[in-house]
C-alpha positions as a LaTeX table, in Angstrom:
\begin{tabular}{lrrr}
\hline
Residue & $x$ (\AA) & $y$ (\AA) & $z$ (\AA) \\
\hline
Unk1 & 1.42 & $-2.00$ & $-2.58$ \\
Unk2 & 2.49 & 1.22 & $-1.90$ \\
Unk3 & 0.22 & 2.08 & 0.87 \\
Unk4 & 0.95 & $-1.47$ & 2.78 \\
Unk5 & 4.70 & $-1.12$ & 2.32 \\
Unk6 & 4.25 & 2.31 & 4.44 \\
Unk7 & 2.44 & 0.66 & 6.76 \\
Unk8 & 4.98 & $-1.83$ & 7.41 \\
Unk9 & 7.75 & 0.80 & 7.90 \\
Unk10 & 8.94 & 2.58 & 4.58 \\
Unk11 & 9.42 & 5.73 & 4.51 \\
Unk12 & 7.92 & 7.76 & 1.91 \\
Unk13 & 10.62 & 8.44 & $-1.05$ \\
Unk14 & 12.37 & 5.69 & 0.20 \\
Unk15 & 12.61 & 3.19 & $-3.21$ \\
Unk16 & 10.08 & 0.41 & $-2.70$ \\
Unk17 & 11.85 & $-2.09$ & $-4.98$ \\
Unk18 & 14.81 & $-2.44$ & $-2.76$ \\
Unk19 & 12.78 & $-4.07$ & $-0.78$ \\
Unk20 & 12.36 & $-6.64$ & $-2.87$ \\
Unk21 & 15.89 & $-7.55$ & $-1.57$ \\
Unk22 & 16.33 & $-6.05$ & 1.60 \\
Unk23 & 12.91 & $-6.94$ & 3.41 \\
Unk24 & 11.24 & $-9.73$ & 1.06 \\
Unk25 & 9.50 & $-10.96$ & 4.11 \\
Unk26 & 7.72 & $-7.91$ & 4.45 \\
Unk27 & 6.84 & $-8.03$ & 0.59 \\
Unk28 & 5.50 & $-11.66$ & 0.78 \\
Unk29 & 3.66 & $-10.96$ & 3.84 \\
Unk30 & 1.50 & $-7.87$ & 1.69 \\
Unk31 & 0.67 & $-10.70$ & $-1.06$ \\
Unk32 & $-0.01$ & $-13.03$ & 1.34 \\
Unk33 & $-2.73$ & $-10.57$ & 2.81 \\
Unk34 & $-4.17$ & $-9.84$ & $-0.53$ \\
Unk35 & $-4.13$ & $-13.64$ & $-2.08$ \\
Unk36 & $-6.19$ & $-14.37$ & 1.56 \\
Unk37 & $-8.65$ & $-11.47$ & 1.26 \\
Unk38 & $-9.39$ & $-13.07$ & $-2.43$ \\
Unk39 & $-7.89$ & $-11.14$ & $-4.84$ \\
Unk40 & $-6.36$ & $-13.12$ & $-8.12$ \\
Unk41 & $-4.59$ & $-11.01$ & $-10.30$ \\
Unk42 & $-1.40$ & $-9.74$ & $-8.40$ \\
Unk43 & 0.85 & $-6.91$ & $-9.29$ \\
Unk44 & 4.75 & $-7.01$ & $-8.36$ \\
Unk45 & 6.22 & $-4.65$ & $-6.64$ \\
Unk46 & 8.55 & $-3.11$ & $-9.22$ \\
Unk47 & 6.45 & $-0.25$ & $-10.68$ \\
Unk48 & 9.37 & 2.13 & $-10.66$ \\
Unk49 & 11.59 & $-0.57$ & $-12.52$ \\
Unk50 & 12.95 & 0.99 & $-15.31$ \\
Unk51 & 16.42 & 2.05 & $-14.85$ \\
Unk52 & 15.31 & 6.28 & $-15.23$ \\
Unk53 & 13.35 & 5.38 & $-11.96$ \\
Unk54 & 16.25 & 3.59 & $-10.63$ \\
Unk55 & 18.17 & 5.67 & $-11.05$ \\
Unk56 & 17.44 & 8.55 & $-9.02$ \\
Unk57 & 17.50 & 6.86 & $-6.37$ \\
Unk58 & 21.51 & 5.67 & $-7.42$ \\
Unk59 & 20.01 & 2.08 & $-8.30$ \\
Unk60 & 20.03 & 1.82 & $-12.20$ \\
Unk61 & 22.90 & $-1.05$ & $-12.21$ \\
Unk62 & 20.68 & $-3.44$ & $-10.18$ \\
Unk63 & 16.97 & $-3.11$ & $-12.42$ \\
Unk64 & 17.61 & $-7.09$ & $-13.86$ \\
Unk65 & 18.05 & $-7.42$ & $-9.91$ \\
Unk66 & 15.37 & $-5.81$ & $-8.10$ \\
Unk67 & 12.71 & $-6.49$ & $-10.91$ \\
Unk68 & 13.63 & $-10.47$ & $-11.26$ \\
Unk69 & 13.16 & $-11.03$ & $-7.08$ \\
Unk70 & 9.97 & $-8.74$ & $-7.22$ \\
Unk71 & 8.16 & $-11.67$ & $-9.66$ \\
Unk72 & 10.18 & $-14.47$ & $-7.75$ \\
Unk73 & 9.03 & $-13.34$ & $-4.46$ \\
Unk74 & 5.28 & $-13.15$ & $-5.62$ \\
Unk75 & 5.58 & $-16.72$ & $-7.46$ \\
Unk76 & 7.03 & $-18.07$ & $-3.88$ \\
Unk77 & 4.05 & $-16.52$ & $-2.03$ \\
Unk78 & 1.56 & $-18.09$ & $-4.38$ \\
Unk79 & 2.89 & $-21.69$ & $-4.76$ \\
Unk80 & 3.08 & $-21.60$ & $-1.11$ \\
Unk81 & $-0.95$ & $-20.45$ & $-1.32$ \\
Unk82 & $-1.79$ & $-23.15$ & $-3.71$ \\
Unk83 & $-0.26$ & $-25.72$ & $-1.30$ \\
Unk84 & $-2.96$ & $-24.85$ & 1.17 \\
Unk85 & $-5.58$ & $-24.24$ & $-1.29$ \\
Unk86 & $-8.28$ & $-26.48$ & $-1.69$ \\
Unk87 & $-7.91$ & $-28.96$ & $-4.16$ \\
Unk88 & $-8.96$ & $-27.60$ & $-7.63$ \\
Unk89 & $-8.59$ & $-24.17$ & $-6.40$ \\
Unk90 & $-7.58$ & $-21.58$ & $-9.72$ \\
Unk91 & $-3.62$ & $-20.48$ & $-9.91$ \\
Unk92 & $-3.40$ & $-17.07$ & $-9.19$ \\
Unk93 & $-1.93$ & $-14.54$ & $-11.73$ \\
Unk94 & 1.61 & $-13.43$ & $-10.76$ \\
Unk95 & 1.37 & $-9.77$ & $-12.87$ \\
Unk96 & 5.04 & $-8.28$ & $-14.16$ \\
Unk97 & 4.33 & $-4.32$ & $-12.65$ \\
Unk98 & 5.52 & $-1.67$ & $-15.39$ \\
Unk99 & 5.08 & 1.50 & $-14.85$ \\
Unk100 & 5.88 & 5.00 & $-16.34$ \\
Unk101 & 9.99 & 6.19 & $-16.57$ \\
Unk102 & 8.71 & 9.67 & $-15.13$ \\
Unk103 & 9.63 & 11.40 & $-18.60$ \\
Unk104 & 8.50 & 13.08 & $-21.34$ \\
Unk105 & 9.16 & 11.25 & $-24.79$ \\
Unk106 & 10.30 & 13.26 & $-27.50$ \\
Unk107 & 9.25 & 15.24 & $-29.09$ \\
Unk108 & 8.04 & 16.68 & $-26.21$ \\
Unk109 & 10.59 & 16.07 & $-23.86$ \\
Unk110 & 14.42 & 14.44 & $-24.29$ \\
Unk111 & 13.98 & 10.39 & $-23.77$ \\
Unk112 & 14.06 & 9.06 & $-27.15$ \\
Unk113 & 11.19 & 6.32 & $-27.56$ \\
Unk114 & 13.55 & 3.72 & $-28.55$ \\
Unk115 & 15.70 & 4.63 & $-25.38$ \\
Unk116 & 11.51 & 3.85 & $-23.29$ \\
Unk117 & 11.57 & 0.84 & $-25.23$ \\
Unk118 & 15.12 & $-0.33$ & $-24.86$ \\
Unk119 & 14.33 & 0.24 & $-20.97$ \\
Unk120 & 11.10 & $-1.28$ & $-20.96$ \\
Unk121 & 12.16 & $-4.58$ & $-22.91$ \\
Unk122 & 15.06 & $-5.01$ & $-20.07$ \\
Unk123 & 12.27 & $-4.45$ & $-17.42$ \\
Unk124 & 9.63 & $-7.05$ & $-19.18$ \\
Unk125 & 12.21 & $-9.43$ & $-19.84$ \\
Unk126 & 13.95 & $-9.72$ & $-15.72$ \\
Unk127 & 9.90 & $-10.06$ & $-14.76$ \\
Unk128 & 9.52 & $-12.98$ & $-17.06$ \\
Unk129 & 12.77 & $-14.67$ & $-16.02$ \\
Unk130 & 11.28 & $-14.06$ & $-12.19$ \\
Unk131 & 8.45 & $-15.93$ & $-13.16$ \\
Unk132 & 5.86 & $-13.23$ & $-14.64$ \\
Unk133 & 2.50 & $-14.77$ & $-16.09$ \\
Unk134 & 1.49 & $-11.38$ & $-17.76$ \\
Unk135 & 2.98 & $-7.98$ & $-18.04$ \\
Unk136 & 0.69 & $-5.51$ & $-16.31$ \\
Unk137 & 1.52 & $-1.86$ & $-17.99$ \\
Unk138 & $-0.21$ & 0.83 & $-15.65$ \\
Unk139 & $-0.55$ & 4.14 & $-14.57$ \\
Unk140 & 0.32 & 5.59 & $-18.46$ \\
Unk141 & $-0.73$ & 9.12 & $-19.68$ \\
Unk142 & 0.93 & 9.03 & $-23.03$ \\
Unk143 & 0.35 & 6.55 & $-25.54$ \\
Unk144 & 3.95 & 7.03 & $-27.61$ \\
Unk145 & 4.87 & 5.60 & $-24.14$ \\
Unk146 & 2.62 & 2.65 & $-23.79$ \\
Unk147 & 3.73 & 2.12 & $-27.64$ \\
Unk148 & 6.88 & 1.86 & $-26.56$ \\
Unk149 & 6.02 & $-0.30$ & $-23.29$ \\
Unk150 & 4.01 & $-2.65$ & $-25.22$ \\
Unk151 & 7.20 & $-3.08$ & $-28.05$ \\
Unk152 & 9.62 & $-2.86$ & $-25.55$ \\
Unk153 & 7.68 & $-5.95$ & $-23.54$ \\
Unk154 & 7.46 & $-8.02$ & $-26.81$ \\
Unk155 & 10.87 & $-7.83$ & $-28.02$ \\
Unk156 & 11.27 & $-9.56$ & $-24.31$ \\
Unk157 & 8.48 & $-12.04$ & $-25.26$ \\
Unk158 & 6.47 & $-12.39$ & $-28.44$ \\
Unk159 & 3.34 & $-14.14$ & $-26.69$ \\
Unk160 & 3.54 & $-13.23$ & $-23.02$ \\
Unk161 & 0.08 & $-11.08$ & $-22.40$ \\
Unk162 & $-0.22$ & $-7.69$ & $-22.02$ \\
Unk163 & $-2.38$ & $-5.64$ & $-19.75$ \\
Unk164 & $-2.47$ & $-2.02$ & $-20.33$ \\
Unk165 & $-4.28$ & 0.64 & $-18.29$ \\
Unk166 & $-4.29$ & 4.32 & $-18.41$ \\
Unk167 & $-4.65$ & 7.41 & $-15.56$ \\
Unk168 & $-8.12$ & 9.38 & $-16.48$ \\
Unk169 & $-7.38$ & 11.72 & $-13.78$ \\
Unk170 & $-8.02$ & 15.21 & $-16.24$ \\
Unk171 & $-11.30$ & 16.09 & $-17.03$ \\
Unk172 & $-12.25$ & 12.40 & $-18.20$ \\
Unk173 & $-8.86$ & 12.64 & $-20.23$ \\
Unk174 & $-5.31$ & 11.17 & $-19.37$ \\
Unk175 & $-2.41$ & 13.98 & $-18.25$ \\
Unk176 & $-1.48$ & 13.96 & $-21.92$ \\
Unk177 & $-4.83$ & 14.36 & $-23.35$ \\
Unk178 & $-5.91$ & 11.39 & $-23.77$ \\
Unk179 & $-9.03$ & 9.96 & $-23.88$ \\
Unk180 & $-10.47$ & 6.79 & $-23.17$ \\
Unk181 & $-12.21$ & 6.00 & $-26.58$ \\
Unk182 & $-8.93$ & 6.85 & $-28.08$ \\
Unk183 & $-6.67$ & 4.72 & $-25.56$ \\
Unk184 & $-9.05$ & 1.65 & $-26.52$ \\
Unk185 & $-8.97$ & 1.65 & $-30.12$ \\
Unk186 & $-5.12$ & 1.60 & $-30.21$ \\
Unk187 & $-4.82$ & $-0.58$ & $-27.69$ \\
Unk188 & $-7.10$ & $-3.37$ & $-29.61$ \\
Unk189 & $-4.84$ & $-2.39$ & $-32.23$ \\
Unk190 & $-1.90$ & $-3.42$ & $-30.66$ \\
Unk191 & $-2.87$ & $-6.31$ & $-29.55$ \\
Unk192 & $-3.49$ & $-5.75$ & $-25.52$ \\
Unk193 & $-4.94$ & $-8.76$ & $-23.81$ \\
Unk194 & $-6.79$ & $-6.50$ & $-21.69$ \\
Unk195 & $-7.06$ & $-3.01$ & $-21.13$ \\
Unk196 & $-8.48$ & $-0.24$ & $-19.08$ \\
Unk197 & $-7.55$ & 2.73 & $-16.28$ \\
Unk198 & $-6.02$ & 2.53 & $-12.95$ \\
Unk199 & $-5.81$ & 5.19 & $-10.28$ \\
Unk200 & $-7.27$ & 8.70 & $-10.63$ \\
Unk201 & $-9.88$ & 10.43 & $-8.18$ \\
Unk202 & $-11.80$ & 7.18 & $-7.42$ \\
Unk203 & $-14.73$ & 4.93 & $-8.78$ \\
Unk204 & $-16.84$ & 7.24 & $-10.41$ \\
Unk205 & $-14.21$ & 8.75 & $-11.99$ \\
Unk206 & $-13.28$ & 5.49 & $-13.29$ \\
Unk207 & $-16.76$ & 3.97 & $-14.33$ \\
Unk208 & $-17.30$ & 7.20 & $-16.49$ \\
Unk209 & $-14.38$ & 5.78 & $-18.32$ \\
Unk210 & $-14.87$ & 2.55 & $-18.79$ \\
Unk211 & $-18.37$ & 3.27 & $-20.10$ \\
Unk212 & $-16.59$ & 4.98 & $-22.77$ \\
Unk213 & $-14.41$ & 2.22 & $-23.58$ \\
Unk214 & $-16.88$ & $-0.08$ & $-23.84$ \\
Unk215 & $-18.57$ & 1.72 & $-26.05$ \\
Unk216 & $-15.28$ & 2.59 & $-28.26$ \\
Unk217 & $-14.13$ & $-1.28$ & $-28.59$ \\
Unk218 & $-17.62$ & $-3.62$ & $-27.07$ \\
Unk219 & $-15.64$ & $-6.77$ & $-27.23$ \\
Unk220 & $-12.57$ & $-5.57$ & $-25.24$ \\
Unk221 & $-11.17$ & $-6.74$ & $-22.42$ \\
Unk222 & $-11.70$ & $-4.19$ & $-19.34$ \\
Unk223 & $-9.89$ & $-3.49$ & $-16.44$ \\
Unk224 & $-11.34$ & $-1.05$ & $-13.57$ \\
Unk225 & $-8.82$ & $-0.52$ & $-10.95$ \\
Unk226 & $-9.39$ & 2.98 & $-9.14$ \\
Unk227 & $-7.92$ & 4.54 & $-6.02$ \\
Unk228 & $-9.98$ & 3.79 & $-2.94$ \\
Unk229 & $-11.74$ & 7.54 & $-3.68$ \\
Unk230 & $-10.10$ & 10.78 & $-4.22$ \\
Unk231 & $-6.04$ & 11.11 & $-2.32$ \\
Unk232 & $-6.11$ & 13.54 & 0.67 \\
Unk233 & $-2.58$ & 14.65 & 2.04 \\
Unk234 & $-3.76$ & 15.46 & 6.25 \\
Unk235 & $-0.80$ & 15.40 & 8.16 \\
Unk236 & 1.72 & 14.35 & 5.95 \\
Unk237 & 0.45 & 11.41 & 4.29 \\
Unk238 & $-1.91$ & 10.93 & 1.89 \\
Unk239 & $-5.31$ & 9.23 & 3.20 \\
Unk240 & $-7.55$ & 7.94 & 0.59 \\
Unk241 & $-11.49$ & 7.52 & 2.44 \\
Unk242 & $-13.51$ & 5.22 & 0.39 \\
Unk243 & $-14.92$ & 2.59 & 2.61 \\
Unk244 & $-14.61$ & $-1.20$ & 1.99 \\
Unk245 & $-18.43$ & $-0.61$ & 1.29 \\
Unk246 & $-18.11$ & 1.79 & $-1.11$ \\
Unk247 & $-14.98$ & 0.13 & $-3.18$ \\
Unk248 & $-17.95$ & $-3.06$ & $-3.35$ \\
Unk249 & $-20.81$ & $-1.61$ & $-4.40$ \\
Unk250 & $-18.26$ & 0.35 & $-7.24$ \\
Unk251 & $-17.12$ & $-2.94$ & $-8.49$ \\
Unk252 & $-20.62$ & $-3.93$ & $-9.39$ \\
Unk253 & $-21.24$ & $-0.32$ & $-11.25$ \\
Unk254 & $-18.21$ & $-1.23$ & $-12.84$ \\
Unk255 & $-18.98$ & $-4.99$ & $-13.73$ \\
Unk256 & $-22.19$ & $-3.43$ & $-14.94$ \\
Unk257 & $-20.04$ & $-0.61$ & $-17.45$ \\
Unk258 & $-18.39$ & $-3.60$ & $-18.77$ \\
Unk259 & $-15.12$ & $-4.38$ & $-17.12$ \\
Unk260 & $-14.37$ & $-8.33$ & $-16.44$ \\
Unk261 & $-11.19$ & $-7.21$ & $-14.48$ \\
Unk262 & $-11.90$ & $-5.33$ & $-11.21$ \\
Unk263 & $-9.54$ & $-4.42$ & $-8.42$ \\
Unk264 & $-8.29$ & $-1.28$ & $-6.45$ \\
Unk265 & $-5.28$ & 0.97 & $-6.45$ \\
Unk266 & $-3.70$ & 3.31 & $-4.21$ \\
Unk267 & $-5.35$ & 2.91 & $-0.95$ \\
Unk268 & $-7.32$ & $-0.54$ & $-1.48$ \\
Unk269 & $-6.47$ & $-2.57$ & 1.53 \\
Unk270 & $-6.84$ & $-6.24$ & 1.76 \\
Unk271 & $-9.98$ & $-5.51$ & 3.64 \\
Unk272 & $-11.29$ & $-3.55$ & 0.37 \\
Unk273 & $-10.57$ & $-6.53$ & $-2.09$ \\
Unk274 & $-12.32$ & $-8.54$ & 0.15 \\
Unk275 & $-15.26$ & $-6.71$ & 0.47 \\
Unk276 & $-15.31$ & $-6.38$ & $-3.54$ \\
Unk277 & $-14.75$ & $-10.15$ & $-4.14$ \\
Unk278 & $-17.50$ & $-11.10$ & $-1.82$ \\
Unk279 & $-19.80$ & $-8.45$ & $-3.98$ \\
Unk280 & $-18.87$ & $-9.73$ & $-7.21$ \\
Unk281 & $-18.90$ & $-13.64$ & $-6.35$ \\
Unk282 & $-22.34$ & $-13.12$ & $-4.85$ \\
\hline
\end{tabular}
């Protein structure tokens, strides 16, 4: 989402969920591109949605706002894609984006986890009302703050699914020191729906860890989701150069490790989830 909205004129450090209200053409028109290139799981754009995000950029007052015409937007785009569909053709998945407040809990840093979950439950709960199917917590290094994504999103809803997917961007291990065997087993525990990593330093990275969640929790749920290969910053922006080819053939490596959900990150351009849908449908 990130990488499209640049394309289509935001700057970088400008707050992508104003958009949501400023330029929802411009939003709609990036979900209209994936939903044609096949993919069916979509994430809205309101990844910095919790009101610490919001808030440096001055917007913390308008979170029920910004994160409620994020899902509404994507729900528009897709009934208007069903309308065209052919008859029988699946619903997609309108995903409720969460993603981390950008600080440490206590004890190692100042937010209190019942302030995360207090922000998180006001997040989960403006997605929902926008029309959320699931709530799709990503990008997480800590797991005292997927705990308190994961409570925050069911005191919102006690039976709305929950996806949950962590960075393995450190030596195999999350920022925090997580690992992946680790992540799974309390993630089962808490009930997940799914789980599994996003982002990082591209597919292998990524396929090493879902191997290892497999192998932690075999019945589980996996989602693979990696960058389109390792970020480059040449020039001033940040150019990720796994081919449409490459992003494919990883899909099926990763279908192979075990995950049943499979889609691309930073960088993955409608014309990589196309190339990846084609693989796996083949």
């Amino acid at each position: 989402m990130g990488t499209m909205l640049q394309q289509a004129g935001l700057n970088p450090g400008d707050p992508p969920m104003l958009w949501n209200v400023d330029h929802p053409d411009r939003v709609r028109k990036v979900h209209r591109a994936y939903l044609e290139a096949g993919a069916r799981i979509l994430l809205t754009n309101t990844f910095n949605g919790t009101r610490f995000r919001l808030s440096k950029h001055g917007l913390e007052g308008r979170e029920d706002e910004l994160n409620r015409a994020g899902a509404q937007i994507l729900r528009a785009e897709i009934d208007d894609f069903l309308k065209k569909a052919a008859p029988g053709t699946p619903a997609p998945v309108v995903a409720g984006d969460i993603g981390p407040t950008g600080e440490l809990l206590a004890p190692l840093g100042k937010l209190h986890p019942a302030d995360a979950a207090d922000a998180f439950t006001r997040q989960a709960a403006a997605l929902i009302d926008g029309g959320a199917d699931v709530i799709w917590i990503e990008t997480m290094a800590d797991m005292s703050e997927v705990q308190a994504a994961v409570e925050g999103t069911r005191r919102a809803s006690p039976d709305v699914p929950i996806i949950v997917t962590m960075t393995f961007d450190t030596h195999g291990r999350t920022m925090m020191g997580v690992k992946p065997e680790a992540a799974a087993t309390s993630l089962s525990e808490w009930g997940a729906a799914a789980m599994g990593g996003n982002c990082g330093n591209g597919p292998d990275e990524m396929l090493a860890a879902i191997q290892k969640m497999h192998a932690a929790v075999p019945g589980a749920l996996l989602v693979a989701k990696s960058n389109a290969g390792m970020p480059e910053f040449v020039d001033g922006k940040t150019v990720y150069r796994a081919s449409p080819e490459t992003m494919a053939l990883s899909a099926l490596q990763m279908r192979e490790a075990g995950a049943r959900i499979i889609g691309g990150c930073c960088g993955t351009t409608p014309e990589h989830i196309a190339a990846m849908a084609r693989a796996v449908q083949a």
